[in-house]
N, C-alpha and C positions, 0 to 999 in steps of 0.2 A: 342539223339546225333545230333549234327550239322553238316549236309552235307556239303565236301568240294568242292566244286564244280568241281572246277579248277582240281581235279586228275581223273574227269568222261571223260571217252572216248569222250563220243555225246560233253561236249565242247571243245575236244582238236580243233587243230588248224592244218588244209590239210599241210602235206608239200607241195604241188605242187600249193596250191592254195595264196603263198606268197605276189605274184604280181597279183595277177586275175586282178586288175583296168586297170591293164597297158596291157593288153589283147586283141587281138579282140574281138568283138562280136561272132564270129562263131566262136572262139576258147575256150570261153567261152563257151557256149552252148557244145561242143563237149565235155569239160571237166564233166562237169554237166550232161552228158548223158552219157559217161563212167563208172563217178562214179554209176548211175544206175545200170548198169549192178553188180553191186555187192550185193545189194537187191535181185537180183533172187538166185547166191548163196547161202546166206546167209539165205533164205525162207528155201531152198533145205537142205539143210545140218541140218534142224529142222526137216524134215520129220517124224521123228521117235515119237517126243514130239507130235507133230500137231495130230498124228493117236491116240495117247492116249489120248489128251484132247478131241478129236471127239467122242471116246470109253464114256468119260462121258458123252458127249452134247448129245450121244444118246439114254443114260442110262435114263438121266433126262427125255427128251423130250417126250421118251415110256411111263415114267412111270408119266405125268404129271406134273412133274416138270416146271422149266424153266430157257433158258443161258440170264444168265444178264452179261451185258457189262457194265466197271467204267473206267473211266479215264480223262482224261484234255487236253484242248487246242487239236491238231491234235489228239493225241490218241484216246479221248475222242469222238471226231466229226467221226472216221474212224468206233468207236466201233457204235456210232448211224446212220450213212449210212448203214452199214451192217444191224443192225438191222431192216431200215426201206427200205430196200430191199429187204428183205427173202419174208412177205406175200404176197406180185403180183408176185414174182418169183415162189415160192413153195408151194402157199395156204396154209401155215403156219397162226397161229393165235397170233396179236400184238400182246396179252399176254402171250407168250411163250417166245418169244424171246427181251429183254426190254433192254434200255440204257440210264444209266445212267452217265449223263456226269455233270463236275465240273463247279459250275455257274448256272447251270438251262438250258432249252431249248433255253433262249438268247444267249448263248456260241457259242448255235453252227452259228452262223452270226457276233458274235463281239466276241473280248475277252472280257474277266471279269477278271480284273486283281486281282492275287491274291487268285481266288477260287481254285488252286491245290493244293495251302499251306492246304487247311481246310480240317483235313483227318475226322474232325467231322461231316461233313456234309453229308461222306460215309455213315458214320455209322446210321447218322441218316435216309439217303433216302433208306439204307437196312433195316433197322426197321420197315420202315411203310411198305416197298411190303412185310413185315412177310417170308421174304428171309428163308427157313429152310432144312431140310437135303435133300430135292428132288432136289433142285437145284444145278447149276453151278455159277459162279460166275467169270468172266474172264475180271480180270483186266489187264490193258492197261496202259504203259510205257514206252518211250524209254530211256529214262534215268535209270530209276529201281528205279530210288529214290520217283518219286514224292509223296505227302502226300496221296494225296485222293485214289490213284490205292492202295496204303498198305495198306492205313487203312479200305479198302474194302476188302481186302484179309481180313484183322484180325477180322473183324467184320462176316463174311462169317465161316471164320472158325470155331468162335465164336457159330454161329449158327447150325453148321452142316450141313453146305452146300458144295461140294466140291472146287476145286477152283483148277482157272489155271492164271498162269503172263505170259502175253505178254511184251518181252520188247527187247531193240536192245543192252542191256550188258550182259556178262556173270558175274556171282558172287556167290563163293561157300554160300555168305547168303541165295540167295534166294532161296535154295534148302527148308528152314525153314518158308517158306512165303505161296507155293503154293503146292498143289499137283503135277500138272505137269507146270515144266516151259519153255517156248519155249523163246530164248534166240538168235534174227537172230542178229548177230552182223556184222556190217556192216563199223564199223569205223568210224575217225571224219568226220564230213560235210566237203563240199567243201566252205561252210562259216558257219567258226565256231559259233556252238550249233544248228543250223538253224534244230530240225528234222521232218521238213516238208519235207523235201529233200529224200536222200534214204532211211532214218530210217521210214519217212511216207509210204514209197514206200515197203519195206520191211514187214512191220506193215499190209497193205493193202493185200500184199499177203497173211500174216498168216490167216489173217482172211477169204479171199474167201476161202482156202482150209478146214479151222477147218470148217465151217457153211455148204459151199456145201458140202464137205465130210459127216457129219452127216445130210444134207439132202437126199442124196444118200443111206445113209444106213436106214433110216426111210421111205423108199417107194416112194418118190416125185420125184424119178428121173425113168423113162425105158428106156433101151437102149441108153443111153446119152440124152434123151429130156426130157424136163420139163413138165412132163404130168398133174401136177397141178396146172397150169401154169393159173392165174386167168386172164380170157380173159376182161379188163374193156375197150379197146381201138380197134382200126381200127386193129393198126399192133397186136397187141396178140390178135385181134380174127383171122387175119389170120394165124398165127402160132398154135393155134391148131389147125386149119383147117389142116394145112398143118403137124403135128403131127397125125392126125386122120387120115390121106391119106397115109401119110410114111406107116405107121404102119398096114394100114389095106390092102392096093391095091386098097381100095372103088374108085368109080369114086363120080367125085363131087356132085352130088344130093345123092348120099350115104353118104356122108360125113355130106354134113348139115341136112338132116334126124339124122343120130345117132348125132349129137351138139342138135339140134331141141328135142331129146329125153333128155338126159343128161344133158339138161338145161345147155346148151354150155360148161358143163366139159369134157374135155379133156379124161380125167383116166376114167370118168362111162360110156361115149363112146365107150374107148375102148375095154371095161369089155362086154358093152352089144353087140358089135359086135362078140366078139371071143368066148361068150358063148352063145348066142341066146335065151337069154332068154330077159322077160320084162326089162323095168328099174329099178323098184323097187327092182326085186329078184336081179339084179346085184350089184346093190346097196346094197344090204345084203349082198353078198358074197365077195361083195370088202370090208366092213367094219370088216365083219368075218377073213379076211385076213389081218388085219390091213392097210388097204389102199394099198397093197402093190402090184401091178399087178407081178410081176415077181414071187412072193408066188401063188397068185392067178394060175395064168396062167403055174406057173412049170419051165415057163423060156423052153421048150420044141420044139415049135414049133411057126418058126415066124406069128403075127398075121391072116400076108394075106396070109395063107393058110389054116386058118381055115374058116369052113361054118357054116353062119349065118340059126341057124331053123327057119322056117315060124312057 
């Protein structure tokens, strides 16, 4: 069937935005940052879908699986930011979390015009990653129509993988498309079709909460900090320093003895101070707990009050 454009929300046409040219500049801008404010609703009011596609992202992620992201133009580029944020955020491994965007990794610097019509081209980059029923599959939309985000749905499905649609329309179809659909509708742009504007911004949210929510629930988070938090630079090594101090009471030549042990991780730092044992055994016991300190540890009794054995 052939998309009618013209009756999709994302291109109607702002009422208020009729005369934008004839505008100020700061009144502009105030509009444009108004309309913002409707993406945070509009995230919020998803709440309920976002905690169920996170319930799969961490089904999968346990059980080896992996959350690929499909989509085009801004979708597509928000779904491979994400992705290539998680592993120095959360010590997650590139191939768990993967992004596949329409065009190829050129896309994400220039358009490619025309690669979002190719819903072939889904089907065929889920082919070759043997995408199969461990997986998620979380394609990316704000329109709901575009080719390449369905035809990754269907191809997904196809395989037995689970599947969630990100998209900023509501449409009793897409109940038949995805497992869970998260649907932040946010309304037309303040220039019309443009959804880089709040539909990207909207878009953007779902996906910090779906991703950190299911890092959270798979162990990478204690106590709000990023305890596996890959220290490659200046500033992330002093944040887990400063994560291994919160957490413990250590004074700073404490601190970087247990980095200095832990071979600057954060999480077996923390492990080997609160149990007092070697690094290696803590390193077993953090592993036996599924990486998880707050398993590990009982969640019981804050760090800095436990004593470290000689």
């Amino acid at each position: 069937m052939k998309t009618d454009y013209s009756k999709l929300l994302t291109e109607a046409a702002h009422p208020r935005a009729a005369h934008l040219e004839e505008r100020s500049l700061e009144e502009i801008v105030e509009l444009l940052i108004t309309e913002e404010a409707k993406a945070h609703r509009a995230a919020l009011a998803c709440r309920r879908e976002i905690a169920r596609a996170a319930e799969l992202v961490v089904a999968a992620l346990s059980s080896g699986g992996r959350l690929i992201y499909a989509g085009a133009g801004t979708s597509g580029r928000l779904g491979a930011l994400d992705a290539a944020e998680l592993p120095p955020t959360f010590g997650s491994s590139r191939a768990q979390v993967i992004a596949l965007l329409a065009g190829g990794p050129r896309a994400m610097l220039r358009s490619i015009e025309g690669a979002e019509d190719r819903g072939g081209s889904a089907a065929v980059k889920l082919a070759r990653l043997g995408v199969g029923e461990r997986d998620v599959v979380c394609a990316i939309a704000a329109s709901g129509v575009t080719a390449f985000a369905r035809a990754a749905l269907k191809t997904a499905r196809e395989r037995g993988a689970r599947t969630v649609f990100v998209t900023c329309v509501k449409s009793p179809e897409h109940a038949a498309l995805a497992d869970v659909v998260i649907a932040a509708t946010v309304g037309p742009e303040v220039l019309a079709g443009s959804t880089r504007l709040k539909a990207g911004t909207a878009t953007k949210i779902v996906l910090n909460a779906l991703s950190t929510a299911s890092m959270v629930k798979l162990g990478k988070v204690y106590r709000g900090r990023m305890v596996d938090v890959v220290a490659t630079n200046q500033k992330l090594r002093d944040r887990a320093r400063r994560i291994v101090a919160e957490l413990t009471g250590a004074d700073a030549r404490t601190v970087r003895a247990l980095l200095a042990q832990a071979g600057g991780r954060a999480k077996l730092a923390l492990a080997i101070h609160a149990l007092g044992v070697a690094p290696a055994e803590a390193a077993r016991r953090l592993d036996a707990a599924g990486g998880d300190l707050h398993r590990l540890l009982d969640g019981k009794l804050p760090l800095s009050k436990k004593r470290r054995r000689r």
